[in-house]
C-alpha positions in Angstrom: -5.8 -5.4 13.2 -6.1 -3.4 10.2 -4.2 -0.4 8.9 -5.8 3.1 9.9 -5.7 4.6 6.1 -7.7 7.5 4.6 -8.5 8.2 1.2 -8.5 12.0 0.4 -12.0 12.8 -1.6 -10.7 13.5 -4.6 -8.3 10.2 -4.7 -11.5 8.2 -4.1 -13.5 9.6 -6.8 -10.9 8.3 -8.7 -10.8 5.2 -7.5 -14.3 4.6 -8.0 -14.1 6.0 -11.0 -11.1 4.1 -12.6 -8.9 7.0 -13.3 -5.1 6.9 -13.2 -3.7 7.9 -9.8 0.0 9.2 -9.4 1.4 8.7 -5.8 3.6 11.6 -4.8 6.1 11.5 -1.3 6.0 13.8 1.5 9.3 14.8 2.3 9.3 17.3 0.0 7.0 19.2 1.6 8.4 18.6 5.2 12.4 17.9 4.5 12.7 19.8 1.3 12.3 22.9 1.9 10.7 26.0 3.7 7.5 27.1 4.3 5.4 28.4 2.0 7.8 27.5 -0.7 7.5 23.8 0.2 3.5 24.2 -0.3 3.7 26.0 -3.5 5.7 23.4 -5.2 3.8 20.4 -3.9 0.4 22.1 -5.2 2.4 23.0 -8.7 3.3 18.8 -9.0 0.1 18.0 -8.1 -1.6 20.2 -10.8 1.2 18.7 -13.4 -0.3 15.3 -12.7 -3.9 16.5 -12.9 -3.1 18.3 -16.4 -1.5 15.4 -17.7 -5.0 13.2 -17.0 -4.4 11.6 -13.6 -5.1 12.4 -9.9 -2.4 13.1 -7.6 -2.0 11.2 -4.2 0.7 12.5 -2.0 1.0 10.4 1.0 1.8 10.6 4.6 1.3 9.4 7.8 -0.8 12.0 9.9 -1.6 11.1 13.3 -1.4 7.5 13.4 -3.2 7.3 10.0 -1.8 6.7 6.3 -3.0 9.4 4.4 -3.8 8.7 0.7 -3.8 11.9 -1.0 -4.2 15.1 1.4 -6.6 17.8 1.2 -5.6 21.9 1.0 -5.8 22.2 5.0 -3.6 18.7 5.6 -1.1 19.9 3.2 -1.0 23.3 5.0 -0.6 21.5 8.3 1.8 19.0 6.9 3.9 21.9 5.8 4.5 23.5 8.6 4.1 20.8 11.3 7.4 20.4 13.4 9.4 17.5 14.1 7.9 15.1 11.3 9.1 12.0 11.2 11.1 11.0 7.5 9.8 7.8 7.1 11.1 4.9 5.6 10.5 0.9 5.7 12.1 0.3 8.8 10.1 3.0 10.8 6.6 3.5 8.8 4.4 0.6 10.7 6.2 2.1 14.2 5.0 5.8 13.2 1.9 4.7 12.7 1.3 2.5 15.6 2.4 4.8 17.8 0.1 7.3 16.6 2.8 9.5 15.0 3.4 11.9 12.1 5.7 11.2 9.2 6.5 12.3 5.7 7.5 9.0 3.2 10.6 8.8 1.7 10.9 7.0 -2.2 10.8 3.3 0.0 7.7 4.3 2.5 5.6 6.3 -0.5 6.2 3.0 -2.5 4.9 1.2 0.7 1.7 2.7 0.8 1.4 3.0 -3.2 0.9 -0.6 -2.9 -1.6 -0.7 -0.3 -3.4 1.5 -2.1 -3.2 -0.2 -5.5 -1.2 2.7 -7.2 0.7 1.3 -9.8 2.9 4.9 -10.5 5.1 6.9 -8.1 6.7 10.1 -9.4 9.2 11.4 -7.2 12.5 14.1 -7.8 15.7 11.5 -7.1 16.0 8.1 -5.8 18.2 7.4 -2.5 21.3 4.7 -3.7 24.7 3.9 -2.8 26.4 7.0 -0.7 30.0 7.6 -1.5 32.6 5.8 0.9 29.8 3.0 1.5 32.5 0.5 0.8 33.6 1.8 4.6 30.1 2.8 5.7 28.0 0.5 4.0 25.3 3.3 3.6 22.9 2.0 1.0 19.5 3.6 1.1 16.5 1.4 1.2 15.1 2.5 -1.2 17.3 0.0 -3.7 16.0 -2.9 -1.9 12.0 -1.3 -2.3 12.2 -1.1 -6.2 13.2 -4.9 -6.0 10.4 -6.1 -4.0 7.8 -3.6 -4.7 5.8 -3.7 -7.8 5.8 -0.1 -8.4 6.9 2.4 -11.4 8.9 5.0 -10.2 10.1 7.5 -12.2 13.0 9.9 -11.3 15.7 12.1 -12.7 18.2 9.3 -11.9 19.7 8.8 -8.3 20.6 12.2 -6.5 23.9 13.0 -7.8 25.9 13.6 -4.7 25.8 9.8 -4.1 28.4 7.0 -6.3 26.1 6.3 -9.4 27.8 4.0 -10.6 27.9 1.7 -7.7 23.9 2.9 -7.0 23.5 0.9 -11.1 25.3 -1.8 -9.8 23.3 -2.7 -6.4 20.1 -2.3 -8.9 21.4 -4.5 -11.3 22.0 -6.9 -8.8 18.8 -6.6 -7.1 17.3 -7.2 -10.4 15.7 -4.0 -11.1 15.1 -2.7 -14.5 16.7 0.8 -14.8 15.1 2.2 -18.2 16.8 5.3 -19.3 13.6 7.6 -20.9 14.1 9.0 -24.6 18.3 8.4 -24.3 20.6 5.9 -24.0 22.5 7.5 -21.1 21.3 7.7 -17.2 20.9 11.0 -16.2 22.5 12.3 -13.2 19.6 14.3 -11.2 20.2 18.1 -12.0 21.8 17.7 -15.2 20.3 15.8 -17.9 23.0 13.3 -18.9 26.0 11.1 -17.3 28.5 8.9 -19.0 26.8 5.7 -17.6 25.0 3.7 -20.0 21.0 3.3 -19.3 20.2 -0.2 -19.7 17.3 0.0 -21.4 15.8 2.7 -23.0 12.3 3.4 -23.7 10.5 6.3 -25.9 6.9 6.4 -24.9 5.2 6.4 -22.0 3.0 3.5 -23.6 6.3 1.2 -23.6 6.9 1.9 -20.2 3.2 0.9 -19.2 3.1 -1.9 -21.4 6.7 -3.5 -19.6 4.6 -2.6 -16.2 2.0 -4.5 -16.9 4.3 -7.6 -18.3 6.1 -7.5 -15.4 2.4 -8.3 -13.0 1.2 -10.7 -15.5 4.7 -12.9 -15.0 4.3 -12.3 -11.5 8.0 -10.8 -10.7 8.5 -9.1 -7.5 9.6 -5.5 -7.5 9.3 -2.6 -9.7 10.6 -0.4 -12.3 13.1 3.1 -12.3 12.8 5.2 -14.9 15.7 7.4 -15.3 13.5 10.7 -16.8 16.2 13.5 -17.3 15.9 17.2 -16.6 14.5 19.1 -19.3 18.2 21.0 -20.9 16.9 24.5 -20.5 16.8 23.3 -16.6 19.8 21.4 -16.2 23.0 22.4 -14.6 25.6 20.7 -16.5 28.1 17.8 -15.1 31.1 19.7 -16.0 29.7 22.4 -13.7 28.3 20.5 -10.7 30.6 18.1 -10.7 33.6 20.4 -9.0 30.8 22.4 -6.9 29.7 18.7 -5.3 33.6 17.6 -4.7 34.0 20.6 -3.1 30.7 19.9 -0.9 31.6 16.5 0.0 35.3 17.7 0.9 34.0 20.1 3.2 31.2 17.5 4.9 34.5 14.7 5.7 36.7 18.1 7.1 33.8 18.7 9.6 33.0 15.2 10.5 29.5 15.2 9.1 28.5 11.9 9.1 24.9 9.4 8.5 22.0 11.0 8.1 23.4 14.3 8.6 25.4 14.0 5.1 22.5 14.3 2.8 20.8 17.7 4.4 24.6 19.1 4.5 25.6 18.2 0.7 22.1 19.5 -0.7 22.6 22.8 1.5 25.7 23.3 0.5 25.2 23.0 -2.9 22.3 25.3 -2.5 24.6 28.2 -1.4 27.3 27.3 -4.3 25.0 27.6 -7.2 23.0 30.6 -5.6 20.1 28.6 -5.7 20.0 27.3 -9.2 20.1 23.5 -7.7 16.3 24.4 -6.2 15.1 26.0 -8.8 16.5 22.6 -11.4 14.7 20.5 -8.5 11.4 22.1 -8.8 11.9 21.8 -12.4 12.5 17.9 -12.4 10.0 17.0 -10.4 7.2 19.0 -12.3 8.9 16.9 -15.6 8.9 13.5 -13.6 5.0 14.2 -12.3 4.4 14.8 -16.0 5.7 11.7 -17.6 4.0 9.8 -14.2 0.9 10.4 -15.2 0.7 9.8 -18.9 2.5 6.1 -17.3 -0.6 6.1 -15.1 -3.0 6.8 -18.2 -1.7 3.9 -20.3 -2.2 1.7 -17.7 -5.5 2.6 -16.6 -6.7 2.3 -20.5 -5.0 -1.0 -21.0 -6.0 -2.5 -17.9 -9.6 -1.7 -18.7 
């Protein structure tokens, strides 16, 4: 049995060709927000990564198949398709066996970045430790993925409604390098800095292909997280989201909100508190993280040649 997966045109040129490919996940489009604003933003990150010298591969599971890279029509469809699956390790193989449709999560777009041969992910926030998991033990699986799957990922940090500092502590545990990108302190998703020490730090997009590349030739399992913050004119500041997301996560436990529910509640509400300034920083990160993706995805290509 082999996997049913599909190469978009323009991702196989590339690969023919040898030029850098970015992977890019799917949930945006399908979890993240509305049509056509969803569509907009997904075309506006993948001509960031096409500006910055690569070839953007969003992936998702359409119809049974794994879909590397998607054309203008299948990221129309995609975008206003109903009842997608949001696919993660446990779930992707099932999806497509079964013939289904799913957008990848950080853990399922790393997935099928490997299978593909992508070495560089670029993505908004990375799933971690949820607060309370010291009761609930929800941990995303996307921890586990950067610890077994050799791929770059860069994000603003871990989405900040979650316990960041026990998200560093699972990764350090798990082994996985955390490099902080042009400061010594993590940033914390829509604002640019947090009070929790990166690290490592690196300050090119050279270093950080060059530690990539170390890391395959001494064969160690799992991959990288760069911690890429928000660019300041974008951010909203910690002392400012930091009361608006207590008072999110007070009003999720006082109406019993619980699982998988939590994270669509928290961003929502958070939404409506900052009269939309949280969306408009998220459109902004992930256009800086696609950026910073692709010149990764250029120094590897040109030292790998």
């Amino acid at each position: 049995m082999t996997v049913p997966m599909i190469f978009s045109d323009e991702v196989a040129a590339a690969r023919k060709a040898g030029q850098p490919i970015v992977a890019l996940e799917s949930t945006i489009i399908t979890h993240g927000m509305p049509f056509p604003k969803n569509i907009e933003v997904a075309r506006g990150v993948e001509d960031v990564v096409r500006q910055n010298g690569a070839v953007p591969a969003t992936i998702a599971v359409m119809n049974g198949t794994l879909h590397i890279g998607l054309n203008s029509d299948q990221l129309d469809a995609l975008g206003q398709a109903k009842n997608v699956a949001k696919l993660s390790r446990a779930d992707m193989a099932a999806c497509i066996a079964t013939g289904g449709t799913g957008a990848t999560t950080v853990a399922a777009t790393m997935i099928g970045a490997r299978m593909a041969g992508i070495s560089v992910f670029a993505t908004g926030g990375v799933g971690g430790v949820h607060r309370g998991a010291e009761h609930s033990f929800d941990i995303s699986a996307d921890l586990h993925e950067l610890a077994q799957t050799p791929v770059t990922v860069v994000a603003a940090g871990a989405k900040a409604i979650l316990d960041l500092p026990k998200t560093m502590e699972v990764l350090e545990t798990l082994g996985v390098p955390v490099i902080g990108f042009g400061q010594d302190y993590l940033p914390a998703f829509w604002s640019a800095t947090s009070d929790i020490p990166a690290p490592l730090r690196m300050d090119s997009a050279a270093q950080i292909a060059a530690a990539h590349l170390m890391r395959m030739q001494m064969n160690v399992p799992g991959g990288q997280l760069i911690a890429n913050p928000i660019p300041q004119e974008a951010e909203i500041p910690q002392n400012v989201l930091h009361p608006i997301i207590e008072q999110a996560l007070a009003e999720a436990e006082a109406q019993n909100i619980t699982a998988k529910k939590v994270t669509p509640f928290l961003l929502g509400r958070i939404l409506e508190l900052t009269d939309g300034e949280s969306l408009t920083a998220n459109i902004a990160l992930v256009r800086n993280n696609a950026r910073l993706a692709a010149q990764i995805a250029s120094e590897i290509s040109s030292a790998s040649r």
